[in-house]
C-alpha positions as CSV (number, residue, x, y, z in Angstrom):
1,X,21.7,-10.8,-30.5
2,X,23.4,-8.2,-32.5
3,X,21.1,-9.0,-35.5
4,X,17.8,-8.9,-33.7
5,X,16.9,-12.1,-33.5
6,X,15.3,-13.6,-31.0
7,X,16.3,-17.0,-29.7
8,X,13.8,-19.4,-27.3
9,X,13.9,-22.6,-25.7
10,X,11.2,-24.8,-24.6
11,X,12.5,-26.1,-21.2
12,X,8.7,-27.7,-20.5
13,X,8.9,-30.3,-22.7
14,X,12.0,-31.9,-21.5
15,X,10.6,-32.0,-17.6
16,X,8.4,-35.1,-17.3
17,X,11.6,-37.2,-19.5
18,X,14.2,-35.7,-17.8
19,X,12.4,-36.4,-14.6
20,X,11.8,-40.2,-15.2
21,X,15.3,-40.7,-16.6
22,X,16.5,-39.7,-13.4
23,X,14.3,-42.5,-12.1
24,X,15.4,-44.7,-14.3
25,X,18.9,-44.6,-13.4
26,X,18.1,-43.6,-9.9
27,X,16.5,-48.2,-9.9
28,X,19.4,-48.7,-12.5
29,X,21.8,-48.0,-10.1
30,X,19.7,-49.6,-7.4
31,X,20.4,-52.9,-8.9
32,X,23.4,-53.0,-10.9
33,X,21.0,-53.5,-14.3
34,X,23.4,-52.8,-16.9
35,X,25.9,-54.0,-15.0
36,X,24.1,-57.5,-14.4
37,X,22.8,-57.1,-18.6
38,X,26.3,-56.2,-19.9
39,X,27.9,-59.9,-17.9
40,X,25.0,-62.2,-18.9
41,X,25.5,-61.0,-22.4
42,X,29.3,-62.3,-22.7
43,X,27.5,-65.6,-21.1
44,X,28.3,-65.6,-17.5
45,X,25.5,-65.9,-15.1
46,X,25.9,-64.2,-11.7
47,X,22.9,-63.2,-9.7
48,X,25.2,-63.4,-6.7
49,X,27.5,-60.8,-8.0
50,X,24.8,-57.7,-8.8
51,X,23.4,-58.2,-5.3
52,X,21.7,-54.7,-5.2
53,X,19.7,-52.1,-2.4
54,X,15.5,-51.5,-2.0
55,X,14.4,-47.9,-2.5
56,X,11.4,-48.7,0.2
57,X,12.2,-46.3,3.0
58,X,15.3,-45.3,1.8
59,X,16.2,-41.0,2.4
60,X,16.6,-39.9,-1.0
61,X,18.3,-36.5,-1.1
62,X,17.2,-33.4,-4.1
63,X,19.4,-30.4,-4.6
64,X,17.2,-28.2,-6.3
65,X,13.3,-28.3,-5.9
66,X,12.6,-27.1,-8.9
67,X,10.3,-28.4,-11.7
68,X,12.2,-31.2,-12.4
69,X,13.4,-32.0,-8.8
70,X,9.8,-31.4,-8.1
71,X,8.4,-34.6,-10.2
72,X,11.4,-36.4,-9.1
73,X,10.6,-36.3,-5.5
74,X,6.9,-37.1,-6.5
75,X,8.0,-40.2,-8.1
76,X,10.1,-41.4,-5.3
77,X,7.4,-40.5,-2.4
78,X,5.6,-43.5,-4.0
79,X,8.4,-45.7,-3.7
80,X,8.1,-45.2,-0.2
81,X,11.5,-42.9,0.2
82,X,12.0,-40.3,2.5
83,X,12.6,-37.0,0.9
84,X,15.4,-34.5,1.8
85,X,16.0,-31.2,0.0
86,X,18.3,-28.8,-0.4
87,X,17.2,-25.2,-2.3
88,X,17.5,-21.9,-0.7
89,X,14.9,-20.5,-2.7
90,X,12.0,-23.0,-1.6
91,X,9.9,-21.8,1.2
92,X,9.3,-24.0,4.3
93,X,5.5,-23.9,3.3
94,X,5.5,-25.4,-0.5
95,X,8.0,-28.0,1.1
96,X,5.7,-29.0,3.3
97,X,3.0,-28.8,0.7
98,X,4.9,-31.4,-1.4
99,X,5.7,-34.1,1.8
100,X,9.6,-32.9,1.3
101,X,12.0,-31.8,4.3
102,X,13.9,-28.9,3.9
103,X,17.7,-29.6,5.3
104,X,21.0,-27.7,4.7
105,X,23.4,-29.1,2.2
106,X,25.4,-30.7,4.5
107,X,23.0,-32.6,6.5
108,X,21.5,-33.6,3.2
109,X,24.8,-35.3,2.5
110,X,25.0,-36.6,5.7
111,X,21.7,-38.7,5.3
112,X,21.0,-39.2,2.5
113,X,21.2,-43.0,0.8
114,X,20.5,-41.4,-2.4
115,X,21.1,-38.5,-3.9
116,X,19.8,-36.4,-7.0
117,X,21.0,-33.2,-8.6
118,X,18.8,-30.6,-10.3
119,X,20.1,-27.2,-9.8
120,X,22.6,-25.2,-12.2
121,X,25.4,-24.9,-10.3
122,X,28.0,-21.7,-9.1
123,X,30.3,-20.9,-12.0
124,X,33.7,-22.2,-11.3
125,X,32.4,-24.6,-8.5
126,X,31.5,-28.2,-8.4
127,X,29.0,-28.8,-6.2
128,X,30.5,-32.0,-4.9
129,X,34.3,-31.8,-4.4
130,X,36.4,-33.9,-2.3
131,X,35.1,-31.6,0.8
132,X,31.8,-33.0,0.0
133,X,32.4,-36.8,-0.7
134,X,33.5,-36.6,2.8
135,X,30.5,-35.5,4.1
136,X,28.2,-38.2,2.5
137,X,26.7,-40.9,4.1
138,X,28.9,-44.3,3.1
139,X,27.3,-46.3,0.5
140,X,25.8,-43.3,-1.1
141,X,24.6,-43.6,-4.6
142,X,24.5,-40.2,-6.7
143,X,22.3,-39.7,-9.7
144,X,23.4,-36.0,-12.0
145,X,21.1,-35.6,-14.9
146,X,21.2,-32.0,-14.9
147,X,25.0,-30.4,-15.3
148,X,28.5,-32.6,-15.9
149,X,29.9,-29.3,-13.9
150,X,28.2,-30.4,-10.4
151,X,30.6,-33.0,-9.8
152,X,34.3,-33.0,-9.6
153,X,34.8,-36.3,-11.8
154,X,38.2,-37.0,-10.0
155,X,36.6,-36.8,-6.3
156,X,34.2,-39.0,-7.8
157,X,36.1,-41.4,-9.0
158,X,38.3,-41.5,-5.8
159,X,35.2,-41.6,-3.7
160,X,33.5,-44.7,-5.4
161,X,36.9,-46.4,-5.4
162,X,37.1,-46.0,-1.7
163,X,33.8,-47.7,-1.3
164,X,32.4,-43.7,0.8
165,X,30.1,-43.6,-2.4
166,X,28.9,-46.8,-3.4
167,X,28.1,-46.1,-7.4
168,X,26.7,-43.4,-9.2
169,X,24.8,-43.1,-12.5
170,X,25.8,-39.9,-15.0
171,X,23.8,-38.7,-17.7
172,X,25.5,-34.9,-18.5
173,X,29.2,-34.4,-18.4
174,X,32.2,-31.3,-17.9
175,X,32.4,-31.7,-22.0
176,X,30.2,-33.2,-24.4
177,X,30.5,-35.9,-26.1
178,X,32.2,-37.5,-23.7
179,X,35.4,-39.0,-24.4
180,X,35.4,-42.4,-24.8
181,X,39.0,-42.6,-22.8
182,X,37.7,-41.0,-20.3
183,X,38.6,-42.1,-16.9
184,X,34.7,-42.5,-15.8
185,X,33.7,-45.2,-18.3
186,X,36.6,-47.7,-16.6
187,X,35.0,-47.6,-13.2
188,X,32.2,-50.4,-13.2
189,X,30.4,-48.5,-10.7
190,X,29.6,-45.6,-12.7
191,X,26.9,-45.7,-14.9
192,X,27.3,-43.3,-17.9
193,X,24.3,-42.6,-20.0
194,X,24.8,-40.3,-23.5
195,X,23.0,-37.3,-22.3
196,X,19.5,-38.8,-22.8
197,X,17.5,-36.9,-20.6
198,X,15.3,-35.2,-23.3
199,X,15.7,-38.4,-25.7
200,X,12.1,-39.3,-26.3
201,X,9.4,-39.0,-28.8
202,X,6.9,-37.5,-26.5
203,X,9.5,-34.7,-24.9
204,X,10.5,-34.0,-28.6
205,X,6.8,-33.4,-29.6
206,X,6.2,-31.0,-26.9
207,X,9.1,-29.3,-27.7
208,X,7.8,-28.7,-31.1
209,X,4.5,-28.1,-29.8
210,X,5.9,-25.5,-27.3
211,X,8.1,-23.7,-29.8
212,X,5.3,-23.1,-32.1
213,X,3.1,-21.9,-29.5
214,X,5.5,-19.6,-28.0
215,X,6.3,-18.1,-31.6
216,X,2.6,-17.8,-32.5
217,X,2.3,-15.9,-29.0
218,X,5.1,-13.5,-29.9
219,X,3.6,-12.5,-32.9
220,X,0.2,-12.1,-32.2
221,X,0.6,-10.3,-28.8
222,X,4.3,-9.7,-28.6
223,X,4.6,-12.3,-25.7
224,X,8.3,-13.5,-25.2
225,X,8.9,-16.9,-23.2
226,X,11.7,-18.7,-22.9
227,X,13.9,-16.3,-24.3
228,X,17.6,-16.7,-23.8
229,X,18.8,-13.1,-25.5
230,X,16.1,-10.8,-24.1
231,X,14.1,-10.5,-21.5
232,X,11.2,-13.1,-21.2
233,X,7.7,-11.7,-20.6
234,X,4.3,-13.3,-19.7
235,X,0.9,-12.0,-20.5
236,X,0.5,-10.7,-16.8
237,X,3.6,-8.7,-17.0
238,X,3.4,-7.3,-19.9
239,X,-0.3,-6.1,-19.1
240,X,1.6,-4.2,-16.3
241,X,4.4,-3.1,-17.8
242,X,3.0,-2.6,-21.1
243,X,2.4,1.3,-20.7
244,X,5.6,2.2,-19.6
245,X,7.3,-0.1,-22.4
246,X,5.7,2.6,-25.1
247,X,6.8,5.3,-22.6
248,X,10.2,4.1,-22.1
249,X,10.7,3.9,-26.1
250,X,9.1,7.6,-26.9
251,X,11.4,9.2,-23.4
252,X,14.4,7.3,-25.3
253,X,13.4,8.6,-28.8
254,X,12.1,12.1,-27.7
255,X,15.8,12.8,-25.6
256,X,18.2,11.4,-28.6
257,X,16.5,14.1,-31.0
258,X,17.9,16.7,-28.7
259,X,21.4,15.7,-28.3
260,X,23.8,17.5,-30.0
261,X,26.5,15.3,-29.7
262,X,27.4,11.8,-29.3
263,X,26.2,9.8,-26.3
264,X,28.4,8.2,-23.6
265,X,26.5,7.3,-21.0
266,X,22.3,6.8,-20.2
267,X,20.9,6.9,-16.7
268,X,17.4,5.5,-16.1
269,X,15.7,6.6,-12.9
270,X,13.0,4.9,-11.8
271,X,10.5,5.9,-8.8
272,X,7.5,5.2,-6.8
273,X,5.2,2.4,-8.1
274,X,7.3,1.2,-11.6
275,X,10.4,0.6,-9.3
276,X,8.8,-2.8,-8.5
277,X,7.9,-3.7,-11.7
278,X,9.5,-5.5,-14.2
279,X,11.8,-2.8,-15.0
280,X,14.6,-4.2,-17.5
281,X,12.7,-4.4,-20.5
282,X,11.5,-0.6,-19.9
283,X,15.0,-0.2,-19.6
284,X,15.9,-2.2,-23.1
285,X,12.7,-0.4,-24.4
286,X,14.4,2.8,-23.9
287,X,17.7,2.0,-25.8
288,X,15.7,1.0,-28.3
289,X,14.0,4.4,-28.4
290,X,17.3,6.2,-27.9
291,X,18.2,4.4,-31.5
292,X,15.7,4.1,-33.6
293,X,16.2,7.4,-35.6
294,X,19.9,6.8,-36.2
295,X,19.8,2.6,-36.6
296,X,17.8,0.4,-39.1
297,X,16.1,-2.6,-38.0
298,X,16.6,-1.5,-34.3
299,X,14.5,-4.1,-31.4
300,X,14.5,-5.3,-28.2
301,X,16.8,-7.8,-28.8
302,X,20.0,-6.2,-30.5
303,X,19.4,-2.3,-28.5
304,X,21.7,-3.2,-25.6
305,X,24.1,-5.0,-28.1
306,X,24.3,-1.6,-29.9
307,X,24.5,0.9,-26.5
308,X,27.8,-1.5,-25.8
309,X,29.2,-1.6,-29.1
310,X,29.1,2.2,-29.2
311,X,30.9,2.0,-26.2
312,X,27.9,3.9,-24.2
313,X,27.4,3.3,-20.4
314,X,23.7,2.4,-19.0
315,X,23.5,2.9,-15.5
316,X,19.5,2.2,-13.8
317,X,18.7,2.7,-10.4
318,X,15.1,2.2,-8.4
319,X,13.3,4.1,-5.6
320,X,10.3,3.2,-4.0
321,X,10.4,6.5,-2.9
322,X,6.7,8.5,-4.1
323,X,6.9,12.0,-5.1
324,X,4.3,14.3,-7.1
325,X,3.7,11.6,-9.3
326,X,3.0,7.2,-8.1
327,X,5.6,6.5,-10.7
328,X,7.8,8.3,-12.6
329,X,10.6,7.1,-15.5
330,X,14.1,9.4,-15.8
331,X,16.0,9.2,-18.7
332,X,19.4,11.1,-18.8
333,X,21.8,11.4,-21.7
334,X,25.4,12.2,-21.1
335,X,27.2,13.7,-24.2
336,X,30.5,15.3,-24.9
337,X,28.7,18.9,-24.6
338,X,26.7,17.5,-21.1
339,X,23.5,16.5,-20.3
340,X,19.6,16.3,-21.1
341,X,16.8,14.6,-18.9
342,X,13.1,13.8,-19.4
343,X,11.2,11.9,-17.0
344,X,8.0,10.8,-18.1
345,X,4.7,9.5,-16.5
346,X,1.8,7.3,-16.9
347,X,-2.0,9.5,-16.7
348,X,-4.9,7.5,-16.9
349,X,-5.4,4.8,-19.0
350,X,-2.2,4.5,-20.4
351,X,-1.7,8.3,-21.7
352,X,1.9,8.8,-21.2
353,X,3.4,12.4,-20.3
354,X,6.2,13.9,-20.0
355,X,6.1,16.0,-16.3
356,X,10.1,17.5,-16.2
357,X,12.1,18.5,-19.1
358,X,15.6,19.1,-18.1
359,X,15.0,21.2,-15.0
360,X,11.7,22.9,-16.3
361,X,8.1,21.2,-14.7
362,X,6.0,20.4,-16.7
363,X,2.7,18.1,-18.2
364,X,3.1,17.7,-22.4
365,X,1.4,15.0,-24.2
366,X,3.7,12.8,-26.0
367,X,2.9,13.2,-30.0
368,X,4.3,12.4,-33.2
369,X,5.2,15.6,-34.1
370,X,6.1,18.2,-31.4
371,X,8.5,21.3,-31.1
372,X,10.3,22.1,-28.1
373,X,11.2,25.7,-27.7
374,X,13.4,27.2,-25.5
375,X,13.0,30.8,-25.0
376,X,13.3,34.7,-22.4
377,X,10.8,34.3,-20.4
378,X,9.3,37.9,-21.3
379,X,5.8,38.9,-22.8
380,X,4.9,38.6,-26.5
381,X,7.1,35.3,-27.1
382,X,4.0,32.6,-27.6
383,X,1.9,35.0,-29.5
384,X,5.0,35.5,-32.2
385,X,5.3,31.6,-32.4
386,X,1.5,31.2,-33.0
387,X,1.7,33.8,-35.6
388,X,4.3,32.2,-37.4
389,X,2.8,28.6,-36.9
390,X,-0.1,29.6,-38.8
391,X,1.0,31.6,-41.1
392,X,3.3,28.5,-42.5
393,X,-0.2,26.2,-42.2
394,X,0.9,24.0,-38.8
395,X,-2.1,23.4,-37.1
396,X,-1.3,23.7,-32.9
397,X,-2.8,20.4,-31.3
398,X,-1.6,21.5,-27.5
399,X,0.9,23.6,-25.6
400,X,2.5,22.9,-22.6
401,X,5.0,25.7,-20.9
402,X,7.3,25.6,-18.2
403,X,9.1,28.2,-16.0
404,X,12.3,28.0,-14.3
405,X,12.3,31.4,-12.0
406,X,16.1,31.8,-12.0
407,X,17.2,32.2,-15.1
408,X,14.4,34.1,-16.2
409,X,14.1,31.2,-19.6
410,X,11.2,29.1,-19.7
411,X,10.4,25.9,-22.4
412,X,7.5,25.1,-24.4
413,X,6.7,21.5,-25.8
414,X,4.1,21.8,-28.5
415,X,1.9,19.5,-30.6
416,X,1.2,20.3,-33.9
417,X,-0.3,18.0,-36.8
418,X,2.1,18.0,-39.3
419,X,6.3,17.8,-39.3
420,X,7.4,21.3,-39.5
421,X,9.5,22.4,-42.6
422,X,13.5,23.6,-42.7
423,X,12.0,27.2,-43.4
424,X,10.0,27.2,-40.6
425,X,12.6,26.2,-38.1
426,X,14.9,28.5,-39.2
427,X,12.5,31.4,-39.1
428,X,11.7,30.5,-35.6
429,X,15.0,30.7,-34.2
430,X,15.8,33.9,-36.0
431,X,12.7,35.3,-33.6
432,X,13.1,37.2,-30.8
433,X,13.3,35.8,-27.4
434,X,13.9,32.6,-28.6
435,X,16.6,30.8,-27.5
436,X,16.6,27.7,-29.2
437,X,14.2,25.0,-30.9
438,X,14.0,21.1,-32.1
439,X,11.4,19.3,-34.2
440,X,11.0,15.9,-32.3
441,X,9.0,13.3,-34.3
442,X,8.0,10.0,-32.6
């Protein structure tokens, strides 16, 4: 992160394998298979022994409907099972669109004869404790191929030893590899597979597929899926947010080039339209802006690395709230000698602006090159900075004032063509009525 580099995944290519090795242990456990293939191997034949259960009509219960739950209860709706799920985030329609029944965790358990895991878990928190084994159904058989931290192994144990859970089949574990003392590889009732879920040929193609398609995509259109350091963004989103990303960077650089000390804290405002957007890249886009004159090699990826390392805080808030302007962006730098805001605007097409500069109003085009002048606000004032402009060759591309009635100061933001020189600067603050003024350069 700290270097810049992006890192992606390619979580499509492991669904459809992970997905049928959950069915293959889901009829594994079923029947006792490697059970019954591990005893007729030492030479003992016992049908008898590995009598086993039908998945026709049996309630299969999913904990997590996503895309892997998803195929999972595809597969098992043509076996005939009834299909329970628990996922707060799945609305009663798509349930119903995909034949499932949406239940509460603890009826799920209650009913189910089977039962499948595909969610990520609360930190700290199996999923199934002792509390839970309790709740199941007796004869249960559990199926985990997505996270060894869902299950309390212990419960487990005692649970399957007590005959409330009838066997389960594991494929992830709390640590990896597992150890080959470990207490779950004695019970004969557990079957323990070594984290195969992605193990095939085809999911390993796709993966390579994906990966190279999702780099290609970055680089040609600056695309980023299936990022796990930054902020992953599809071609619709960025299309939205795309105009406030160059915004947020050019408000981040514009606002660092007029600190004038070091920078402990940055508030980002965001109102009206942008507030429900996408808004944390903008957000990372204008770190990235804030640095990029002090900081080599600065991106989207290692911006908020630096803002902590420097010990800076970044605060952002939303409001749907509509003002002068559908959506406005507010960036405001605390420093050791206080503060400096901009907030900034989309016109048009794209055309960013900048409509308030600290507490002047105003509309300035964003350029490479600008001044910004703060000066009496008496007569005479523009016509000496024009006169001196020109007379040092720097051609004036726009000029955008603002007035602030109670202190009698007002600003200017101008464009000109080319980067001012030291001589120039210095001749412009000696004038009169001038208060202060920055060369910005974007």
């Amino acid at each position: 992160g700290k270097k810049g580099i992006i890192v992606m995944n390619a979580p499509e290519g492991n669904i459809i394998t992970t997905a049928e090795h959950t069915m293959a242990l889901l009829m594994s456990l079923s029947r006792n298979i490697p059970q019954a293939s591990s005893t007729l191997k030492t030479e003992k034949w016992s049908p008898k022994q590995f009598m086993g259960v039908e998945l026709f009509e049996k309630t299969l219960g999913i904990v997590g409907l996503g895309r892997i739950g998803s195929i999972v209860a595809e597969r098992a709706r043509a076996f005939h099972m009834k299909i329970l799920v628990h996922d707060p985030y799945i609305s009663k329609e798509r349930a119903e669109k995909l034949g499932v029944e949406l239940v509460e965790l603890k009826d799920l358990l209650g009913r189910s004869d089977f039962l499948s895991l595909h969610t990520p878990g609360l930190p700290g928190k199996p999923l199934l404790g002792k509390e839970e084994f309790e709740q199941m159904k007796p004869g249960i058989r559990i199926v985990n191929c997505a996270r060894g931290s869902l299950i309390d192994d212990s419960a487990l144990i005692e649970a399957v030893q007590s005959k409330q859970v009838a066997g389960a089949a594991l494929d992830v574990y709390h640590k990896e590899p597992l150890d080959l003392e470990s207490p779950l590889l004695k019970v004969n009732e557990i079957i323990c597979t070594p984290h195969l879920g992605a193990s095939t040929g085809e999911a390993q193609e796709k993966v390579a597929i994906a990966i190279c398609d999702q780099l290609i995509d970055y680089l040609k259109y600056g695309n980023v899926r299936n990022a796990v350091n930054v902020p992953s963004i599809d071609a619709e989103t960025l299309a939205q947010i795309k105009p406030y990303l160059v915004l947020g960077e050019d408000l981040g650089n514009f606002i660092s080039q007029l600190a004038d000390s070091p920078v402990t804290r940055v508030e980002i405002q965001y109102n009206g339209e942008v507030s429900n957007m996408k808004v944390e890249p903008i957000s990372i886009a204008i770190l990235k802006g804030l640095f990029s004159r002090s900081i080599d090699g600065i991106n989207m990826v290692n911006a908020p690395f630096i803002a902590k390392e420097r010990g800076i805080e970044v605060q952002e808030s939303k409001s749907s709230e509509v003002h002068e302007y559908t959506s406005t962006v507010q960036v405001q730098i605390v420093s050791e000698n206080g503060t400096r805001n901009v907030t900034g605007s989309i016109f048009g097409k794209g055309d960013s602006r900048i409509v308030q500069f600290d507490e002047y109003s105003m509309e300035a085009v964003l350029s490479k090159n600008m001044l910004v002048l703060k000066n009496m606000d008496v007569p005479g004032v523009i016509g000496n900075l024009g006169n001196i402009l020109g007379k040092n060759n720097l051609n004036i591309a726009g000029m955008h004032l603002g007035r602030q009635g109670e202190t009698n100061n007002a600003v200017a933001i101008i464009n000109i063509d080319s980067p001012p020189t030291t001589e120039t600067l210095r001749e412009l603050r000696d004038t009169s009525h001038i208060l202060s003024v920055d060369s910005v350069t974007l």
